[in-house]
C-alpha positions in Angstrom: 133.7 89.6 183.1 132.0 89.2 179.8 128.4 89.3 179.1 126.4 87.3 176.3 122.9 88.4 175.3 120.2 87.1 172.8 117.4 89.2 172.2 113.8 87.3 171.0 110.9 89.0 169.9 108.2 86.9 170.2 104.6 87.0 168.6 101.9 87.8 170.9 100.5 84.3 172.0 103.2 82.4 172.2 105.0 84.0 175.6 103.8 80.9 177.9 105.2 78.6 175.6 108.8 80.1 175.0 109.4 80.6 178.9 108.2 77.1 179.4 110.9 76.1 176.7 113.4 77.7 179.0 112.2 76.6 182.3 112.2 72.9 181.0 115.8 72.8 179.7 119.1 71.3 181.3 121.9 73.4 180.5 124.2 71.8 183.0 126.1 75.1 182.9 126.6 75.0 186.5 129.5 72.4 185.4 130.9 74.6 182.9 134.0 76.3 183.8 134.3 80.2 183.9 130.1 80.4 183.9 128.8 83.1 186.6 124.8 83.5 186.3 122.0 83.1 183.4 118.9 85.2 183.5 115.4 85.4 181.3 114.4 88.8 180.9 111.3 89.7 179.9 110.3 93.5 178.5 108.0 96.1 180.6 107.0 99.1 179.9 104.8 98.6 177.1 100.9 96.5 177.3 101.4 93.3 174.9 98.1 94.5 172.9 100.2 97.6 171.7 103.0 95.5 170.3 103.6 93.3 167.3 105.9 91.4 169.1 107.2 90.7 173.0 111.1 91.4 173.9 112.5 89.0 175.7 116.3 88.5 176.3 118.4 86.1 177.7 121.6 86.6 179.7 124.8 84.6 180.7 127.7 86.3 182.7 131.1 84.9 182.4 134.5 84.6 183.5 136.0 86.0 180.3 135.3 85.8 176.7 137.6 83.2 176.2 135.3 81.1 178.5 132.2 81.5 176.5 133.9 80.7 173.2 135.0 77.7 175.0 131.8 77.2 175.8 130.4 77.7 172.2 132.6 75.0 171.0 131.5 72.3 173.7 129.2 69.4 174.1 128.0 71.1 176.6 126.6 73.8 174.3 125.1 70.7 171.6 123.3 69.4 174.2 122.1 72.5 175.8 120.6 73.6 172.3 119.2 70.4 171.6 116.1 70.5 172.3 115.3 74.8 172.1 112.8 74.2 169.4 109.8 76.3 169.9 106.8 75.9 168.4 105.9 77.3 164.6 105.0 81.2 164.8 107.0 81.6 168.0 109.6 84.0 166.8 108.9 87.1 164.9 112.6 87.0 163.5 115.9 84.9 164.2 117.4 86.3 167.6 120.0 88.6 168.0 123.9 88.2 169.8 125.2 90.4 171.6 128.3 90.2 173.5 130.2 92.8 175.9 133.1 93.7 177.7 131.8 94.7 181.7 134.1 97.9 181.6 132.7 98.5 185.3 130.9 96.5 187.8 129.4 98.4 190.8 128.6 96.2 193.8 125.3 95.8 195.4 124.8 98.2 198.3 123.3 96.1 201.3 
């Protein structure tokens, strides 16, 4: 399994509007081969008032990293991105990749 992250920080104010971004699109990537499950995180721990910014990341699990790079290259992933324009102040700074190797995968206990 391989793992792709992007991490946003977002300025305080603009939270509603970048999950609605995200909640809006079609990523059709229930069609794309080798693609598991996509998640929004959002950060806890800290009140928003204390913070400059709010962490939110966004996570895909796939079949293999060969999958994703596939992925990266597709029409699939044009049309996905086309429209992920948020509006001006949203980000605090560009987001950040991260990619990783699952070197062990626990099951759930029921």
């Amino acid at each position: 399994m391989y793992i792709a992250m992007n991490r946003f920080k977002i300025n305080p104010g603009f939270e509603q509007g970048f999950e609605e971004i995200w909640a809006s699109r079609n990523s059709s990537l229930d069609n794309v081969p080798g693609y598991h499950s996509f998640k929004l995180l959002k950060e806890t721990g800290q009140k928003e008032a204390e913070s400059a910014f709010t962490l939110y990341s966004t996570l895909t699990i796939w079949e293999s990293e060969q999958r994703f790079r596939d992925w990266t290259k597709s029409e699939n992933f044009r049309q996905a991105h086309a429209n992920a324009g948020a509006a001006k102040g949203t980000y605090r700074e560009p987001p950040q990749l991260e990619l990783f190797d699952v070197v062990l995968n626990e099951p759930l206990e029921s």
